[in-house]
KEZAMAR-319122 format. One line per field, with one value per atom (N, C-alpha, C): atom name; y, x, z; residue number from 0. Coordinates in Angstrom, 1 decimal, always signed. Layout:
atom = [CA | ...]
py = [Y | ...]
px = [X | ...]
pz = [Z | ...]
nr = [NUM | ...]
//
This chain:
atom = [N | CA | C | N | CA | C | N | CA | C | N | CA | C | N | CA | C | N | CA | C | N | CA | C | N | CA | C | N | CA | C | N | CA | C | N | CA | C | N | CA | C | N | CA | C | N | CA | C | N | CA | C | N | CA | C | N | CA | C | N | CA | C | N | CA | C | N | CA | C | N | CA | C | N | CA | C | N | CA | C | N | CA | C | N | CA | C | N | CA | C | N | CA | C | N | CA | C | N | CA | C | N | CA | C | N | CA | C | N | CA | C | N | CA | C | N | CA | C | N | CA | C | N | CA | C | N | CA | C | N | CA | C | N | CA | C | N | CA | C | N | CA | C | N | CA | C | N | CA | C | N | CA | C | N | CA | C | N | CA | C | N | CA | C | N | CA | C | N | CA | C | N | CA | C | N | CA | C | N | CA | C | N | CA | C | N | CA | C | N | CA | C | N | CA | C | N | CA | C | N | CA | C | N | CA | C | N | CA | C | N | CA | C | N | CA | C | N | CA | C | N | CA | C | N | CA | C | N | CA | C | N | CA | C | N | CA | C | N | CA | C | N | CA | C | N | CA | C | N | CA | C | N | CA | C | N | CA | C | N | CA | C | N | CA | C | N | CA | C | N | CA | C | N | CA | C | N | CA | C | N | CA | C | N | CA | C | N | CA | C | N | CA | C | N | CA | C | N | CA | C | N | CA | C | N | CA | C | N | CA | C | N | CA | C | N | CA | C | N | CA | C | N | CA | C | N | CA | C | N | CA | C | N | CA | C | N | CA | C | N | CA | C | N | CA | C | N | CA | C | N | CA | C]
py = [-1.2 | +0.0 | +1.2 | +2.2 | +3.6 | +4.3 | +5.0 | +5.6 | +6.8 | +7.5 | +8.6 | +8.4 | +7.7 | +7.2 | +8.4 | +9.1 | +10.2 | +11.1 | +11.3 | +12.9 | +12.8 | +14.4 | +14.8 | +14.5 | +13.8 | +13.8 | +14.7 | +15.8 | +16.5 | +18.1 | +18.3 | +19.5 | +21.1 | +21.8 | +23.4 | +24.0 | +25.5 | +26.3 | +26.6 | +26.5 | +26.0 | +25.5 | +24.1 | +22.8 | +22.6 | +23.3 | +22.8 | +23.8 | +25.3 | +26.1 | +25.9 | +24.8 | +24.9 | +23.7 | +22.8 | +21.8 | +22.5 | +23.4 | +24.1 | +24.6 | +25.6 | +25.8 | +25.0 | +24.1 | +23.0 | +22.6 | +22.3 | +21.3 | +22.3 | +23.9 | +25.0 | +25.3 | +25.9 | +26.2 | +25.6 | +24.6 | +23.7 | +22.0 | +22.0 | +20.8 | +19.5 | +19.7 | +19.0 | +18.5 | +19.6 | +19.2 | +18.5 | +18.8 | +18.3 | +16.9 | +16.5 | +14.5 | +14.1 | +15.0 | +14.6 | +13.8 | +14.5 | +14.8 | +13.4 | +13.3 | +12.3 | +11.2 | +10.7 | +9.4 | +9.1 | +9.7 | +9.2 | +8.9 | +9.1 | +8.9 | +10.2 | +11.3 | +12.0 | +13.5 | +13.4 | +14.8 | +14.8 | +13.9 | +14.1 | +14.4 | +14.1 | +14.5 | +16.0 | +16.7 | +17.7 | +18.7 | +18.2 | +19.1 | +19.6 | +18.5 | +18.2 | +18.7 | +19.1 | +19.3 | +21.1 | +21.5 | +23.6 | +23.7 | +23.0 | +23.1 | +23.2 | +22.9 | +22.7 | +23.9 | +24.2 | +24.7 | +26.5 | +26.3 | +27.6 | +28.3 | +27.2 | +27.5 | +28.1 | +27.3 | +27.6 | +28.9 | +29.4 | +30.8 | +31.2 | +31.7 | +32.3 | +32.7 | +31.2 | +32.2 | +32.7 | +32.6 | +33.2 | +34.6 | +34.9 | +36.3 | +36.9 | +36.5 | +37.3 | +37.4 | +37.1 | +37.5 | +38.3 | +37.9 | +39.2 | +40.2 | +40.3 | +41.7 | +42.3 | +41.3 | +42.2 | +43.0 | +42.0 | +42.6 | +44.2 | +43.7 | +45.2 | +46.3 | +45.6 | +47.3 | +47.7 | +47.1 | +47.5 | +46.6 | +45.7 | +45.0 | +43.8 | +44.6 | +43.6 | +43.2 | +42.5 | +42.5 | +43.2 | +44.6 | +45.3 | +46.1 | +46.2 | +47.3 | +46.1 | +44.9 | +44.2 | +44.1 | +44.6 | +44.8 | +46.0 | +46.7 | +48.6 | +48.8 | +48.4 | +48.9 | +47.2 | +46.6 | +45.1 | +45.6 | +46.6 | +46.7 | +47.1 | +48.0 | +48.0 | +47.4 | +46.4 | +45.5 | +43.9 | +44.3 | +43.0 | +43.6 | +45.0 | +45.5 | +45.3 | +45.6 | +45.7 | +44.2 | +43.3 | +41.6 | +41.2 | +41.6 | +41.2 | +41.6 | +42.8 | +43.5 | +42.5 | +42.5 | +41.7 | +40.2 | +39.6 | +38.4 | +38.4 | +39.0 | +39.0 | +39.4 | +40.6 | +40.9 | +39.7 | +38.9 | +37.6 | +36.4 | +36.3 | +35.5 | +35.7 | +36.9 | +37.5 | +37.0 | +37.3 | +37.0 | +35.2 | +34.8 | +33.3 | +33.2 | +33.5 | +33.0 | +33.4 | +34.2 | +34.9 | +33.6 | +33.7 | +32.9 | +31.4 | +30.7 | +29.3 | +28.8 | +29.4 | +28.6 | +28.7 | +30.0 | +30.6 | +30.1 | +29.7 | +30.1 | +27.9]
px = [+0.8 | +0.0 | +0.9 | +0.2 | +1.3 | +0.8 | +2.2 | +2.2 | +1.5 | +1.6 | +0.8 | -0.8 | -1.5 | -3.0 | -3.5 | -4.5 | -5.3 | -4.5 | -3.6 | -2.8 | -2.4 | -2.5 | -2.8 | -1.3 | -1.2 | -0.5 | +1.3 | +0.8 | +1.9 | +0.9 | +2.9 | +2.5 | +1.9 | +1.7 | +1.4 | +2.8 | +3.1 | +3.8 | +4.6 | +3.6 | +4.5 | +5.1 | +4.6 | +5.4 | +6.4 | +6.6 | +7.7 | +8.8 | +8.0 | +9.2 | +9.5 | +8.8 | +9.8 | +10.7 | +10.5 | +11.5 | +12.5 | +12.7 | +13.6 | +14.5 | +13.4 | +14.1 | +15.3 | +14.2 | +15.1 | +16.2 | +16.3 | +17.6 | +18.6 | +18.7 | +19.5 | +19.8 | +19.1 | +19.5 | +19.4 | +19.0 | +18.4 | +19.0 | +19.9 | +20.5 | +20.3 | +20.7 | +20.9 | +19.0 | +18.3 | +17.0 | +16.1 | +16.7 | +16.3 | +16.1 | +18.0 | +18.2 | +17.7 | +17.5 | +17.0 | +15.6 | +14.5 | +13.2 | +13.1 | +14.2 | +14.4 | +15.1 | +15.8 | +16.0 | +15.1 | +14.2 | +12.7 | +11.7 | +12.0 | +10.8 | +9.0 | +9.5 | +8.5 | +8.9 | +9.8 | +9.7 | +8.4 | +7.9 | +6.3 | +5.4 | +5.4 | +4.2 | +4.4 | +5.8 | +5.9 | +5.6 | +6.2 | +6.2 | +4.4 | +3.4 | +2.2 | +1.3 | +2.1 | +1.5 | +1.5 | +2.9 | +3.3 | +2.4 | +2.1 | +1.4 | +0.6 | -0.3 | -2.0 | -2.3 | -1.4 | -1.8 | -0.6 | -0.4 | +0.0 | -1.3 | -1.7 | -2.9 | -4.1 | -4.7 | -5.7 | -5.1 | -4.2 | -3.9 | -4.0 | -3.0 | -3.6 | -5.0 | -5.8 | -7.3 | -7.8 | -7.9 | -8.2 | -7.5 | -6.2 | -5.7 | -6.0 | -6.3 | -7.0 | -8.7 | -9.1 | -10.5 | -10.4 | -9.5 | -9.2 | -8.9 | -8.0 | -7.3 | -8.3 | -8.7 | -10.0 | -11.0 | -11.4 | -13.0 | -12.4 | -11.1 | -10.7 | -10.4 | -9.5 | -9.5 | -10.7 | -11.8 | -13.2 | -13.5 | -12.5 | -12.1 | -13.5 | -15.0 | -16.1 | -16.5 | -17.1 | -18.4 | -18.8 | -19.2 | -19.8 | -18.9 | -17.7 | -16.2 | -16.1 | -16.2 | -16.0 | -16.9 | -18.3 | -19.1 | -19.2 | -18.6 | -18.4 | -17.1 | -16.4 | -14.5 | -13.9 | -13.9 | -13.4 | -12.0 | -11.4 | -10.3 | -9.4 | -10.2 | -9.9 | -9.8 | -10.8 | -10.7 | -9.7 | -9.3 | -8.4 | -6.8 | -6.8 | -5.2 | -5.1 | -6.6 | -6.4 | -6.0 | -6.6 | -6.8 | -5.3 | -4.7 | -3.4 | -2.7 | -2.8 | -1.9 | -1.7 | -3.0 | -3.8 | -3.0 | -3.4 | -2.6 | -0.9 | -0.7 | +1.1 | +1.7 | +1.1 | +1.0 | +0.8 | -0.1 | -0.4 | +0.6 | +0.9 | +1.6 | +3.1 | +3.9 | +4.6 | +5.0 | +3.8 | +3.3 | +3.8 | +2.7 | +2.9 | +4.4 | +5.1 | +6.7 | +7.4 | +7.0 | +8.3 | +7.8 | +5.8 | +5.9 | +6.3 | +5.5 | +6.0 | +7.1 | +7.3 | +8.3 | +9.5 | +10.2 | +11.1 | +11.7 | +10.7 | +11.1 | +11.6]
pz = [+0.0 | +0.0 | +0.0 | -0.5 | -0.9 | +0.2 | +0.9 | +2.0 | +1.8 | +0.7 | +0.2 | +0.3 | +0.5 | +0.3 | +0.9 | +0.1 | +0.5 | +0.5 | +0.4 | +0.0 | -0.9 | -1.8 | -3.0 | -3.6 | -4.9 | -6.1 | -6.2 | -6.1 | -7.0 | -5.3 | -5.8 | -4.7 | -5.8 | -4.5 | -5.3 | -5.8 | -5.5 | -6.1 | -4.2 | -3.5 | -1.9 | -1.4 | -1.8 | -1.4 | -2.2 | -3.5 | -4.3 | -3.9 | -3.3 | -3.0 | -1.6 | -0.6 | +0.6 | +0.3 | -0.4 | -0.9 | -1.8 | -2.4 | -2.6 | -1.9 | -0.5 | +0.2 | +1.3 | +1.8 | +2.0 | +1.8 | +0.4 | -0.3 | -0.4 | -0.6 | -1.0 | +1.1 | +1.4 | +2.6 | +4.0 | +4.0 | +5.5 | +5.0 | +4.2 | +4.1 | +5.0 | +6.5 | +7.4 | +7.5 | +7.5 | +8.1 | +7.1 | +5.4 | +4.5 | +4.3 | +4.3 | +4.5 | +5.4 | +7.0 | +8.1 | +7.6 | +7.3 | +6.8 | +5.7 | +4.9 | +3.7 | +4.1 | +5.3 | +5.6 | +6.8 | +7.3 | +8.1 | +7.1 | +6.3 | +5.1 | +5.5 | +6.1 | +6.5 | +5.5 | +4.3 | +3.5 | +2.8 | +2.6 | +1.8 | +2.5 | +4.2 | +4.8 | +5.0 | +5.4 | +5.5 | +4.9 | +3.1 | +2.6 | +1.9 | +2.4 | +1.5 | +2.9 | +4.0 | +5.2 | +5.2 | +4.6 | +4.4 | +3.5 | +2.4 | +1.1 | +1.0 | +2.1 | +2.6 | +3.7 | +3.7 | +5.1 | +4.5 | +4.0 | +2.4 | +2.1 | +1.3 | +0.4 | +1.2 | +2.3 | +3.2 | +3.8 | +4.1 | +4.5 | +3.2 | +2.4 | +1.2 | +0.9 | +1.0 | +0.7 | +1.6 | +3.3 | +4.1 | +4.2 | +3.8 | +3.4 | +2.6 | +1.7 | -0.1 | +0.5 | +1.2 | +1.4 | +2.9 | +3.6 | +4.7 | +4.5 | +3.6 | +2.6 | +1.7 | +1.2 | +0.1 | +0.6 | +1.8 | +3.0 | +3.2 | +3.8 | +4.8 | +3.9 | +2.1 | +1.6 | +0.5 | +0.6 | +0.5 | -1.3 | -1.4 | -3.0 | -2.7 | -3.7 | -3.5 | -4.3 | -4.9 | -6.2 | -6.6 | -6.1 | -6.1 | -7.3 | -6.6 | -7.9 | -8.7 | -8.5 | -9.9 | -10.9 | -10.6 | -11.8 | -12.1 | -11.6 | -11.7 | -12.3 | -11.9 | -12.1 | -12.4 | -13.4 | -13.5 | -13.7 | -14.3 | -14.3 | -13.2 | -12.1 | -11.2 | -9.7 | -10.3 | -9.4 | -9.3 | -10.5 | -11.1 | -10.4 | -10.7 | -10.4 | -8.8 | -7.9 | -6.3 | -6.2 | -6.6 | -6.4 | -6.3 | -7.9 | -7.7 | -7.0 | -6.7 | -5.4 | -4.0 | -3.4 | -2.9 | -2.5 | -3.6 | -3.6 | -3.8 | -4.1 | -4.3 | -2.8 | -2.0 | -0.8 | +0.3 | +0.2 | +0.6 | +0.7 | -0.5 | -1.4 | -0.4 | -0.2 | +0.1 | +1.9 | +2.4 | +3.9 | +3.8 | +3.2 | +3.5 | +3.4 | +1.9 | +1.8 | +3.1 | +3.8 | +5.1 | +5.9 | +6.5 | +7.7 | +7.9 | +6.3 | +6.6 | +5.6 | +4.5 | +3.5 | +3.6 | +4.3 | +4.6 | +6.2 | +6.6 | +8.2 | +8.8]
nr = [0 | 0 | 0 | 1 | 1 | 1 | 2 | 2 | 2 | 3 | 3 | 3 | 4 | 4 | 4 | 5 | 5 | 5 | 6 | 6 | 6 | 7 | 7 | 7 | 8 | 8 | 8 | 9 | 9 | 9 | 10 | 10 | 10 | 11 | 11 | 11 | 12 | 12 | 12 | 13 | 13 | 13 | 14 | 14 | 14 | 15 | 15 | 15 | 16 | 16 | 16 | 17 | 17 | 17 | 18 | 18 | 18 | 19 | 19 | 19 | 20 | 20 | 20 | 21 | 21 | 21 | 22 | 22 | 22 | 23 | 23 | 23 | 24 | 24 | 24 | 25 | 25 | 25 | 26 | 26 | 26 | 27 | 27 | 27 | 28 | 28 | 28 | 29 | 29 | 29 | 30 | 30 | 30 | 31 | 31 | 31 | 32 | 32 | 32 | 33 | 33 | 33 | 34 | 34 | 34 | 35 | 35 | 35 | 36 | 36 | 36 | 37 | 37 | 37 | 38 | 38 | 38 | 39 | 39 | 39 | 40 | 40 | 40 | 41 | 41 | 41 | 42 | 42 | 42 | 43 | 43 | 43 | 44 | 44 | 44 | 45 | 45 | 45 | 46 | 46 | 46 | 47 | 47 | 47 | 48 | 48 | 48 | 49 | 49 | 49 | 50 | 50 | 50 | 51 | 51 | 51 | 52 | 52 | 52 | 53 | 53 | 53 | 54 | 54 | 54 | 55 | 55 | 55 | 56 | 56 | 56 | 57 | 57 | 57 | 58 | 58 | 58 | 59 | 59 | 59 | 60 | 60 | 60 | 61 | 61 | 61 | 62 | 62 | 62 | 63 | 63 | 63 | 64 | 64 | 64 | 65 | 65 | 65 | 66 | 66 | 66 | 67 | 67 | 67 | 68 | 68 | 68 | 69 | 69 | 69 | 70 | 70 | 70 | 71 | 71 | 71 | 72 | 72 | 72 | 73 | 73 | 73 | 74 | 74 | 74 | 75 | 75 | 75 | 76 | 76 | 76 | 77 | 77 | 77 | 78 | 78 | 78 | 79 | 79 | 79 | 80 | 80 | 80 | 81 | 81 | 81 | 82 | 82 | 82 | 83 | 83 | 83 | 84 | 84 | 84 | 85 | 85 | 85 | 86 | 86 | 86 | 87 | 87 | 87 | 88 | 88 | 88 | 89 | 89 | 89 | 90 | 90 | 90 | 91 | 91 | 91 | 92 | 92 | 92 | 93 | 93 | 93 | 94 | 94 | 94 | 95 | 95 | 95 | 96 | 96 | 96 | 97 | 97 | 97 | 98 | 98 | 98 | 99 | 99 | 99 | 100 | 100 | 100]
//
């Protein structure tokens, strides 16, 4: 039976970049992680839990700087330029607290 059972395939754009980070800068804790056989729960554990912050930040960030439906059927252009702001800002947050750290 595959030790993976129920967890997902192939990681996001998180899980591939804290395994990056890993292997470049955290060497020791990387092999560590990789001769327990526990780098896949880890890294599918930041990945998950990346993502679920992410959207809970892009909708905490949008609520608070007033980015609603409302300007996206009014202003689509301008509501596309706050979004990405938005999420890159986000995006930004998560890389410091979990993929970095």
């Amino acid at each position: 039976m595959d030790s993976r059972e129920g967890e997902p395939e192939t990681l996001t754009r998180f899980g591939r970049a804290r395994e990056k980070y890993l292997m470049e800068h955290r060497k020791a804790l990387y092999t560590s992680l990789l001769l327990k056989g526990t780098l896949w729960s880890h890294l599918t554990e930041i990945d998950q839990a990346a993502n679920e912050q992410m959207d809970s930040l892009t909708a905490e960030l949008a609520a608070s700087e007033g980015v609603t439906e409302r300007l996206k059927a009014e202003n689509q252009m301008a509501w596309v330029g706050q979004m990405n702001n938005i999420r890159q800002r986000a995006e930004e947050i998560i890389m410091a607290e979990l993929i970095y750290s």
